[in-house]
LOMIRO-469581 format. One line per 2 residues: number of its first residue (from 0); their letters; for each residue x, y, z of C-alpha. Coordinates in nm, 4 decimals, m for minus. Example, Ala and Ser with C-alpha at 12.3 -4.5 7.8 and 13.67 -1.06 7.14 Angstrom:
<rs>
0> as> 1.2300,m0.4500,0.7800; 1.3670,m0.1060,0.7140
</rs>
This chain:
<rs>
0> xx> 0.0000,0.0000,0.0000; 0.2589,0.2606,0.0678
2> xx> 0.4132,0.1695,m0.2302; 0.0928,0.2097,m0.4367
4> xx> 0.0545,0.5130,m0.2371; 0.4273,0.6909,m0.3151
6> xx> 0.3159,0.6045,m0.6646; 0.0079,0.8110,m0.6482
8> xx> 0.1704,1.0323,m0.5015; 0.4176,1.0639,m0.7485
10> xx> 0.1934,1.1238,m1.0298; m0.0412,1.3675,m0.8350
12> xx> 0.3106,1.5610,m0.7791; 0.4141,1.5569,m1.1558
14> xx> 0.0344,1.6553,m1.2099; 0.1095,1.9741,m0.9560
16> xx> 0.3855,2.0516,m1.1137; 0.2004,2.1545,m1.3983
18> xx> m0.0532,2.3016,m1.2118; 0.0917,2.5601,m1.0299
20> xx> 0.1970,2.6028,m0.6781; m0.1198,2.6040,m0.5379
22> xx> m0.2021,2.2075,m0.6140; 0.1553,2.1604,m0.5158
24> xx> 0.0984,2.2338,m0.1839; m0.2278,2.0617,m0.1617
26> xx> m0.0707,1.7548,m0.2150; 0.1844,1.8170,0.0258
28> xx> m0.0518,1.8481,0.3038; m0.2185,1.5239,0.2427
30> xx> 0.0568,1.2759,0.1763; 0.0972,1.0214,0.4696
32> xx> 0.3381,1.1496,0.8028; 0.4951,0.8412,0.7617
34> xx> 0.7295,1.0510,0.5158; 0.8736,1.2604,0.7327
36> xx> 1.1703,1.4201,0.5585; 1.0260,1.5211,0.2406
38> xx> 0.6923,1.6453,0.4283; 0.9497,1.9009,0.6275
40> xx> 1.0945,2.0295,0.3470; 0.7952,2.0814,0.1612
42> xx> 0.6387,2.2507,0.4698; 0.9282,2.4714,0.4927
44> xx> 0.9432,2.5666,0.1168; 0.5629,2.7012,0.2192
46> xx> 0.6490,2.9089,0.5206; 0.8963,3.0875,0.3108
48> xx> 0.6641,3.1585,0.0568; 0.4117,3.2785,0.2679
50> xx> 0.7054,3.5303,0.4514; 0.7740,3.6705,0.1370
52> xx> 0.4238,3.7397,0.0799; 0.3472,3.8749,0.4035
54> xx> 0.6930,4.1448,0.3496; 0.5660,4.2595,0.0316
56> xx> 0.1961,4.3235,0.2092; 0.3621,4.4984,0.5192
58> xx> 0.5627,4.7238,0.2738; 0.2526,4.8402,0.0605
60> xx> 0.1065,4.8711,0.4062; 0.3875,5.1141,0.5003
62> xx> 0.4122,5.3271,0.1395; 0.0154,5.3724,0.2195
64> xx> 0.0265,5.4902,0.5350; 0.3510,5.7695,0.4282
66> xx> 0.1194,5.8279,0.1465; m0.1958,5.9247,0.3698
68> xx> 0.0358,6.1160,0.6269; 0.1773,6.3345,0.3330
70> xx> m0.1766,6.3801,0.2307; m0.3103,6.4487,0.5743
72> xx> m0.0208,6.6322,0.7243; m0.1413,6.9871,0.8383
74> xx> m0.0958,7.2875,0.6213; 0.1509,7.5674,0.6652
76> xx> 0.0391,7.8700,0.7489; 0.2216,8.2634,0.6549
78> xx> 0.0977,8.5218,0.8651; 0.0334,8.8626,0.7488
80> xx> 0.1709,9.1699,1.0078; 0.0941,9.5157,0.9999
82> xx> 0.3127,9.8264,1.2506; 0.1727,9.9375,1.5328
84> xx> 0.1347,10.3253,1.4741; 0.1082,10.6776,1.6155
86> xx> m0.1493,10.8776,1.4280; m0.4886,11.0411,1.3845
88> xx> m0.8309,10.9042,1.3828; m1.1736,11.0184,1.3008
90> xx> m1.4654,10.8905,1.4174; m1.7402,11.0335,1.1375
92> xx> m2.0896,10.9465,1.0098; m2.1086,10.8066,0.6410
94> xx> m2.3683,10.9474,0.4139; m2.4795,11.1087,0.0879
96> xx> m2.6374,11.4216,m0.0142; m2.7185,11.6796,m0.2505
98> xx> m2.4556,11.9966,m0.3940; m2.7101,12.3255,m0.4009
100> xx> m2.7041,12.6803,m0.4012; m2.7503,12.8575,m0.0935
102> xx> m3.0398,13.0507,m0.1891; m3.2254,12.9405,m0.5333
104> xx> m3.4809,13.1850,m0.6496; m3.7471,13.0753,m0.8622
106> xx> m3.8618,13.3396,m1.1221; m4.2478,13.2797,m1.2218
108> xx> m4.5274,13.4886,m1.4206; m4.8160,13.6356,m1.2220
110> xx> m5.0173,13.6767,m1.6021; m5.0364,13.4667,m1.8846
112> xx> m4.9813,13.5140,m2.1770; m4.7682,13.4241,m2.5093
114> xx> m4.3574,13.4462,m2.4776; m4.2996,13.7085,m2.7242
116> xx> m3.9307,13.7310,m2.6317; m3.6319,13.6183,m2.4770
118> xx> m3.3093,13.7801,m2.3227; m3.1422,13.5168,m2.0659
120> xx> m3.0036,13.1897,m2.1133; m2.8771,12.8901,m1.9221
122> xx> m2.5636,13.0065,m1.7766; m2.6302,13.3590,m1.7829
124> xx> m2.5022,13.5835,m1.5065; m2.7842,13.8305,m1.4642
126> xx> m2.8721,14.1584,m1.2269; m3.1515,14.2297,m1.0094
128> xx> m3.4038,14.4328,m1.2211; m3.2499,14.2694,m1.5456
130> xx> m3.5450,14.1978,m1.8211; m3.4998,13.8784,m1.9060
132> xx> m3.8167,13.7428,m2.0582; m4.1321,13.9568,m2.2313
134> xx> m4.4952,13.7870,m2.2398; m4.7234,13.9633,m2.5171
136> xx> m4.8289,14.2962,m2.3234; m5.0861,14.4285,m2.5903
138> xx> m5.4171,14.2193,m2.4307; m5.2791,14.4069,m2.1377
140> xx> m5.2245,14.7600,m2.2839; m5.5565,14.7274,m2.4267
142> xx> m5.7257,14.7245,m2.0621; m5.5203,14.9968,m2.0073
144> xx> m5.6341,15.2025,m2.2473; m5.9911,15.1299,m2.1483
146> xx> m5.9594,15.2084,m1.8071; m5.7693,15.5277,m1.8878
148> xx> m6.0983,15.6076,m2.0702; m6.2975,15.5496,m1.8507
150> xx> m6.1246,15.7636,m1.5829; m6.1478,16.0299,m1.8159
152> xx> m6.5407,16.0081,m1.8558; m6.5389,15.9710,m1.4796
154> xx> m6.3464,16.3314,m1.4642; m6.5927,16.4713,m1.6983
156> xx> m6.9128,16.3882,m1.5297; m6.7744,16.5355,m1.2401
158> xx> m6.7294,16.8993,m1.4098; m7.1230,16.8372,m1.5515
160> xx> m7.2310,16.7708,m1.2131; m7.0247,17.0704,m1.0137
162> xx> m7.2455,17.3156,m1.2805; m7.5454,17.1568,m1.2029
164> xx> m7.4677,17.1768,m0.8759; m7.4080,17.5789,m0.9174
166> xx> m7.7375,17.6109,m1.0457; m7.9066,17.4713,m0.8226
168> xx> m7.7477,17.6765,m0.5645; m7.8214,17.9873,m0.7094
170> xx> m8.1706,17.8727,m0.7274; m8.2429,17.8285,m0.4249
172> xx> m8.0887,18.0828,m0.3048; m8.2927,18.3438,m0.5410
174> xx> m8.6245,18.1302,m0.4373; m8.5082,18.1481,m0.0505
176> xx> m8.4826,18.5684,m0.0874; m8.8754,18.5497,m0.2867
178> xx> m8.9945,18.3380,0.0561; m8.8930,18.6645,0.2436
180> xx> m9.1006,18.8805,0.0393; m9.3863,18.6369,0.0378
182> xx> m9.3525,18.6207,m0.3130; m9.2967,18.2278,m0.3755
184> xx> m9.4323,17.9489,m0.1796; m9.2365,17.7716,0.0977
186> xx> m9.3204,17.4002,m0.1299; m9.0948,17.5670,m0.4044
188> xx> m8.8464,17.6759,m0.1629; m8.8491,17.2997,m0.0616
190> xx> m8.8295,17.1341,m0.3941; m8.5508,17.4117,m0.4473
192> xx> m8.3153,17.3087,m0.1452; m8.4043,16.9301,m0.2375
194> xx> m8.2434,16.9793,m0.5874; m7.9435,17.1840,m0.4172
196> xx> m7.8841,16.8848,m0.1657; m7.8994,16.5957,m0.4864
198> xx> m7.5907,16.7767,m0.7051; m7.4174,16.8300,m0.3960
200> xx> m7.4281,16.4598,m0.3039; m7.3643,16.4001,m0.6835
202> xx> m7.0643,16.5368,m0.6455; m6.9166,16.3099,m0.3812
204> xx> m7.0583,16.0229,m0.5900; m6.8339,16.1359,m0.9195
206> xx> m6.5121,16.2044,m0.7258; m6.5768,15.8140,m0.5217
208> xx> m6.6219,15.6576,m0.9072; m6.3087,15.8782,m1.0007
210> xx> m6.1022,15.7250,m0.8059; m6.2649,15.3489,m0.8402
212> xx> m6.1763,15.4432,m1.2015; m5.8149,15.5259,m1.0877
214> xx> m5.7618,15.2268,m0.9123; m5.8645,14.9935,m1.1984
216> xx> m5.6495,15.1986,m1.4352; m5.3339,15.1283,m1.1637
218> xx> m5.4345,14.7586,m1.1274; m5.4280,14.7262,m1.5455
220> xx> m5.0993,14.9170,m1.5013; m4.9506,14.6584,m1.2884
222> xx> m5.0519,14.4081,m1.4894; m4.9103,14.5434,m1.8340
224> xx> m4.5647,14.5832,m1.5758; m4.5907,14.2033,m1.5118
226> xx> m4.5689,14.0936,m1.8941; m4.1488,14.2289,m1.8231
228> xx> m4.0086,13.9026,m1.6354; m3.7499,14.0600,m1.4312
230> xx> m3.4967,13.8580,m1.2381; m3.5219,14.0177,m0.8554
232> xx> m3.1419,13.9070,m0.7426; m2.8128,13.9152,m0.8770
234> xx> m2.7351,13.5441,m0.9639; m2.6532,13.3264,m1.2513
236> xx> m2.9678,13.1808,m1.4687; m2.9502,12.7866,m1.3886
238> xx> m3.2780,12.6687,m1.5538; m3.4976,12.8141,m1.8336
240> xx> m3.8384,12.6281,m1.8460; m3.9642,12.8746,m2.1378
242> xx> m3.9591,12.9124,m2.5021; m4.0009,13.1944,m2.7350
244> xx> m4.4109,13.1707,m2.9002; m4.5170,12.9621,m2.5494
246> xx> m4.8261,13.0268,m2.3887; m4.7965,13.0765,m2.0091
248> xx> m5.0739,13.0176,m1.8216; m5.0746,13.1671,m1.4751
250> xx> m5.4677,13.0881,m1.3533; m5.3631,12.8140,m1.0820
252> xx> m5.0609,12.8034,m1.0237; m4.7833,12.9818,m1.1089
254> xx> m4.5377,12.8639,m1.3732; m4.1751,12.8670,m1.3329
256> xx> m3.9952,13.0515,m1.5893; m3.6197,13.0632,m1.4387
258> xx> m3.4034,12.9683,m1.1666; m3.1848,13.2112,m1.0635
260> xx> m2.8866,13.0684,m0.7672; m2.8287,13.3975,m0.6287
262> xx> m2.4100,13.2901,m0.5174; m2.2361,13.0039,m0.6534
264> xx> m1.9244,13.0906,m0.4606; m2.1239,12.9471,m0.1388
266> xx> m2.2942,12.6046,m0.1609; m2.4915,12.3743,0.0858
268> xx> m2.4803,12.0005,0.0832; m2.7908,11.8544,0.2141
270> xx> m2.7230,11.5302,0.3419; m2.9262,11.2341,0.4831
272> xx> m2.8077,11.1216,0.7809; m3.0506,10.8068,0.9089
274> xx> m3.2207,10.8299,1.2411; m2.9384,10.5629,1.4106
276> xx> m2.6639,10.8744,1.3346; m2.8220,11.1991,1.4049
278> xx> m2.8243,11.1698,1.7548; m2.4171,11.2676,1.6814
280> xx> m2.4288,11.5297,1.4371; m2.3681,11.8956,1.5763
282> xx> m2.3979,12.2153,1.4699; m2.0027,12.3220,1.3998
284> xx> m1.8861,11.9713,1.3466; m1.6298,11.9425,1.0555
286> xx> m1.7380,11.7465,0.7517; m1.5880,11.6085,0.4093
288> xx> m1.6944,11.4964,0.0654; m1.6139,11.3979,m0.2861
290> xx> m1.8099,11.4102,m0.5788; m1.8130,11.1969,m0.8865
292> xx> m1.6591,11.5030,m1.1193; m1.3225,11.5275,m0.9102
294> xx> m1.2942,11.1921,m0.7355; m0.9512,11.2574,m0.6598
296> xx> m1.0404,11.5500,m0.4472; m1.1732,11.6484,m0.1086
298> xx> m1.4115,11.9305,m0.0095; m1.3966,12.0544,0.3789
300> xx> m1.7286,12.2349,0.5286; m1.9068,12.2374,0.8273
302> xx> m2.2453,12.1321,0.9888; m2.4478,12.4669,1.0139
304> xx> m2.8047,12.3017,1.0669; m2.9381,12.0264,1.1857
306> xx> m3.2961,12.0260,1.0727; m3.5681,11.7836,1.3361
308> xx> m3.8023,11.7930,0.9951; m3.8371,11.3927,0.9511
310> xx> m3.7776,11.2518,0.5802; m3.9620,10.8921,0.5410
312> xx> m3.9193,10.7113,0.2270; m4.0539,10.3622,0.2677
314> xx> m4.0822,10.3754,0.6424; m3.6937,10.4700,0.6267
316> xx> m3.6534,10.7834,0.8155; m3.3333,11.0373,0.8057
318> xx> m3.3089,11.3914,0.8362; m3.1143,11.6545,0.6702
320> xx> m2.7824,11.7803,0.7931; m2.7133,12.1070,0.6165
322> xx> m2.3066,12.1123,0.5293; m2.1992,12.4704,0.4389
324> xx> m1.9043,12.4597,0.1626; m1.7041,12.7043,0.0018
326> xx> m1.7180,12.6996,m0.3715; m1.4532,13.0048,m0.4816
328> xx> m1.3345,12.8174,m0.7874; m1.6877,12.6997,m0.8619
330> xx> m1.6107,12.3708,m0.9235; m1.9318,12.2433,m0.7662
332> xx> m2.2254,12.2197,m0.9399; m2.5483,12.2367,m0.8466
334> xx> m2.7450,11.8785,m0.8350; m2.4077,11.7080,m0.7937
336> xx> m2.4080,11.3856,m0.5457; m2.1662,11.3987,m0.2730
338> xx> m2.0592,11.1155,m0.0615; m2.0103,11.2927,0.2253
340> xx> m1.8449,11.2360,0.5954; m1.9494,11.4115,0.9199
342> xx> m1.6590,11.3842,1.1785; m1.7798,11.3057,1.4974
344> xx> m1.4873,11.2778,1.7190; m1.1340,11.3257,1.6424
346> xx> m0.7844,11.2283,1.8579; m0.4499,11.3417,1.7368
348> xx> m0.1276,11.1715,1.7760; m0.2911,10.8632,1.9385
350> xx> m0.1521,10.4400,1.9216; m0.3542,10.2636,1.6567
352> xx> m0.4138,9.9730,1.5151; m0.5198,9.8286,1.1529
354> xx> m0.9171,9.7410,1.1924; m0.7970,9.4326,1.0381
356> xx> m0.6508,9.3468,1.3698; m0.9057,9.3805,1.6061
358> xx> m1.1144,9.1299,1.3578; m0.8624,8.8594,1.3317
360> xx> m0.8633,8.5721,1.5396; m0.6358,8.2695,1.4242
362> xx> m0.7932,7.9593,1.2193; m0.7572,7.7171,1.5563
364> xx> m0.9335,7.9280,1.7920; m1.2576,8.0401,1.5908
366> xx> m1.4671,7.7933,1.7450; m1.2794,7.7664,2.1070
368> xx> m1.2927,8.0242,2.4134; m1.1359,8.0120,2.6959
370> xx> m1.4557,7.9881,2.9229; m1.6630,7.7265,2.6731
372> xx> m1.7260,7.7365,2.3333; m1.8113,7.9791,2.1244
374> xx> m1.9593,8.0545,1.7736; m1.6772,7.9649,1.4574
376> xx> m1.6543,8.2301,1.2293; m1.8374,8.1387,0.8888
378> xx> m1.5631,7.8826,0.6857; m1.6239,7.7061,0.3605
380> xx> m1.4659,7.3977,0.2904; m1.2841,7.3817,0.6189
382> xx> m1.1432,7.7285,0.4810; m1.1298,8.0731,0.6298
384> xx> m1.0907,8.3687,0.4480; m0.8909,8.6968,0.5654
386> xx> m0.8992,9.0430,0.5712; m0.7586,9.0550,0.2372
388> xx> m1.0424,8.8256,0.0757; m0.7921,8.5353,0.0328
390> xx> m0.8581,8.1602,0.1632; m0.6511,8.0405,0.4224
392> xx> m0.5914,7.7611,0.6207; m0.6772,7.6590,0.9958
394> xx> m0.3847,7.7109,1.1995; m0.2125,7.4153,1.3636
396> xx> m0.3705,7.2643,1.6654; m0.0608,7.2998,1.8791
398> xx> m0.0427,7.6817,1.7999; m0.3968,7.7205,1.9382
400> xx> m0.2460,7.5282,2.2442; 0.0117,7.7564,2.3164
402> xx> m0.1939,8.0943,2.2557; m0.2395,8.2494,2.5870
404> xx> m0.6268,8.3617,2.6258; m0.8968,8.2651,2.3789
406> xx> m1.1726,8.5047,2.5104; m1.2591,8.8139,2.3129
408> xx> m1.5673,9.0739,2.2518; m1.6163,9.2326,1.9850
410> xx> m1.7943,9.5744,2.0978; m1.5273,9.8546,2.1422
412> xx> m1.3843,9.9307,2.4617; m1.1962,9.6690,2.7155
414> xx> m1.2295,9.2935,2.6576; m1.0697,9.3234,2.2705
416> xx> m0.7647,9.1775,2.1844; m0.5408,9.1905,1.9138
418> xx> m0.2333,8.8644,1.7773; 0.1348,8.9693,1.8099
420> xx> 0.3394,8.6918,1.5981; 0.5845,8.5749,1.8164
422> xx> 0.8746,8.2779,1.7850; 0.6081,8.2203,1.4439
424> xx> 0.2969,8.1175,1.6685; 0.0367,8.3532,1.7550
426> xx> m0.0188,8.4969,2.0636; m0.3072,8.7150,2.2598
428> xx> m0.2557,9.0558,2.3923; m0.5706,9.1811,2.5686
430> xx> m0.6274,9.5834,2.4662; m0.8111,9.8533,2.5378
432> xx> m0.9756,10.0233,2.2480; m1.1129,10.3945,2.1950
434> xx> m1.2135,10.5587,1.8921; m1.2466,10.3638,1.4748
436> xx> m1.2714,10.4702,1.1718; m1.2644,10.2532,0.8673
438> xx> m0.8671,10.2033,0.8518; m0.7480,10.2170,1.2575
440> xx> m0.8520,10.1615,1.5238; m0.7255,10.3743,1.8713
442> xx> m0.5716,10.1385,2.1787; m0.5401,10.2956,2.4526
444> xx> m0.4657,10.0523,2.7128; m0.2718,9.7238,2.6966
446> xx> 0.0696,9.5388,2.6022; 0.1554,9.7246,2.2691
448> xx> 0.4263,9.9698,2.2054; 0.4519,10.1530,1.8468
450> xx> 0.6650,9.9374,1.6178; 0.4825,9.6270,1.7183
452> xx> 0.3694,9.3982,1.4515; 0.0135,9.2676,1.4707
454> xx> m0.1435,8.9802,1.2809; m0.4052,9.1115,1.0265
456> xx> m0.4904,8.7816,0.7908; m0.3162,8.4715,0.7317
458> xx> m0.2281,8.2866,0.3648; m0.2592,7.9180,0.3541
460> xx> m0.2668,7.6747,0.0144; m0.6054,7.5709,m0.0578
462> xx> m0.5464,7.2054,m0.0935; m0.3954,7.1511,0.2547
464> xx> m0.7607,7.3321,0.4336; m0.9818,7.0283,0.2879
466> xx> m1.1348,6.8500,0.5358; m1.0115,6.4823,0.5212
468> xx> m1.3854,6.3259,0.4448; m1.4014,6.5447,0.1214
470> xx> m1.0428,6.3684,m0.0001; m1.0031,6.0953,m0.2592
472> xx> m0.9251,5.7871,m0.1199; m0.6264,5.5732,m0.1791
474> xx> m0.6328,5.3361,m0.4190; m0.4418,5.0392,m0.4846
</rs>
């Protein structure tokens, strides 16, 4: 039998051999133990097969796991610095408003009438008492002529009635000397006196219609004065609403023919300050502004009014703080928008800070305080962005670690802080803050001497801030 059975086993080897390995070793496994040296030697040949296998597993094993720390290893961080500084700030209220003329007249027509002709312009500089426009005056010099007419009629019916009143003086008078005699009755005496008393009281009747007469002649007068559109200051001509052979008609309202700015050399900016602001704005208070036709330039003035008329436009309410400018150049314009600045509050020679500064906090502490937790600043992809718009990278957990004090508030005044870079980690220096503006901010009180450099953003690649679940995994 074991004869039989080496030559089975012979030919189920030669059978393996062509095979492969795998049937090879099958057959070694079930031959008889009665074979004892070539069942060793076989076993062995498998055990070093199966090392060899297992070393080249453990090495792909170890180039993955280099591969996924390189991937995974955390990001480097640059940190962007900015001087500590001596310098002025101004606290001001941001707004807009409107360039005009400090007094605007507007030139209308009390009669109406057709334009007959013209004699100022846009532009044109003009005098008080200047014609400047003539409406058709011959409507008007007719009822001139009429009343003048009349007035003379008037006149004459009171010379008619003064000699009828003569006669009937002399009348009764001659009738009053016949009632002495006995010669006349005293009824004709009567009707006598009556007549008498009737052209006397005519009298007072002409001379009252006289001057009704007079009166209507002044009032037609006036009228034929008001066809001569006159400009009543000296100023320059900024709008003509009028045309030569157009009908202005004055029944209901009056028309606007010109507007005259009586000084261009002085202007007013009326700004809109909302209801939040005005509680700062002061009469006195300095204020700046550009406008869109010299953007490279600033105009000084200052608050002379504060007016408490509200302005609501869609249940938005501001009111108007009147800016007085100088305009000696007259380079403003009336109707011109101005983007204007009312300064509030203003320190000289004071330590300051970029506003970038007080804003920063480092990537590892946005969602960490040092009394519990508190809310992360908005991130995108595991991403933060700076001051400068740019994405940046979390910094490394071991910086946060070292960073003394993660509190921080973010109203003005004590409990701010701003990041001094120091041995290239971050670190927390509690300040006292005072006045902003949109570039500085004032510190007066804390750790921070002029030349300091403070931490204002930070610049990290992109590819090293992606969380690890949003990676592509490793394939093999």
């Amino acid at each position: 039998m074991r004869e039989t059975a080496a030559n089975g086993g012979g030919q189920l080897r030669n059978r393996g051999n062509s095979r492969g390995a795998v049937a090879h070793n099958f057959i070694s496994e079930v031959q008889p133990s009665s074979g004892k040296g070539t069942g060793t030697g076989r076993r062995r040949g498998f055990a070093r097969r199966n090392a060899g296998r297992l070393a080249a597993v453990g090495a792909l094993l170890a180039v993955a796991a280099v591969v996924a720390w390189w991937r995974t290893r955390p990001a480097p961080v640059e940190y962007m610095t900015e001087p500590v500084t001596r310098g002025s700030i101004m606290q001001s209220i941001a707004t807009t408003g409107t360039v005009n003329p400090v007094v605007t007249v507007q030139v209308g027509s009390y009669v109406s009438g057709v334009i007959q002709s013209l004699y100022c312009d846009y532009n044109t500089r003009v005098k008080a008492g200047q014609l400047c426009a003539k409406i058709d005056p011959r409507p008007y010099q007719l009822k001139v002529d009429e009343d003048k007419a009349n007035l003379a009629s008037a006149e004459a019916q009171l010379e008619k009635d003064k000699a009828s009143l003569a006669y009937a003086q002399s009348i009764y008078d001659r009738d009053l000397s016949l009632l002495d005699r006995k010669l006349i009755s005293e009824d004709t005496v009567d009707s006598d006196k009556s007549k008498y008393e009737q052209a006397e009281a005519q009298i007072g009747l002409d001379q009252a219609t006289i001057a009704q007469r007079q009166a209507t002649l002044h009032a037609s007068q006036v009228n034929l004065g008001y066809t001569d559109i006159v400009s009543p200051v000296d100023g320059v001509v900024i709008s003509r609403n009028i045309d030569v052979g157009q009908t202005v008609a004055a029944s209901f309202q009056t028309p606007t023919l010109f507007l005259i700015a009586q000084d261009l050399t002085r202007m007013l900016v009326d700004t809109n300050v909302s209801e939040s602001d005005v509680g700062e704005a002061r009469v006195g208070q300095k204020a700046s502004f550009t406008v869109e036709a010299f953007p490279g330039k600033t105009f000084w003035g200052e608050v002379t009014q504060v007016r408490q008329a509200p302005i609501t436009v869609q249940n938005v309410v501001t009111y108007d703080v009147v800016v007085s400018v100088a305009n000696p150049d007259l380079e403003l314009l009336p109707g011109m928008t101005a983007n204007a600045r009312i300064v509030t509050a203003e320190h000289d020679d004071v330590l300051r800070v970029p506003l970038q500064a007080i804003r920063y906090t480092p990537g590892g502490f946005a969602g960490v305080e040092a009394g519990g937790p508190r809310t992360a600043s908005p991130r995108t992809g595991g991403q933060r962005t700076t001051s400068t718009g740019r994405r940046s990278s979390p910094v490394h957990s071991a910086a946060a670690a070292e960073a003394p004090g993660n509190s921080r508030e973010t109203s003005s005044g004590a409990g701010e802080r701003v990041w001094v870079l120091r041995g290239g980690k971050p670190h927390a220096v509690p300040v006292t803050t005072g006045l902003r503006d949109n570039a500085y901010v004032e510190i007066t009180g804390g750790a921070l001497e002029e030349g300091d450099e403070v931490i204002v953003g930070e610049i990290g690649p992109e590819a090293g801030a992606a969380p690890a679940a949003q990676r592509r995994p490793l394939r093999f």
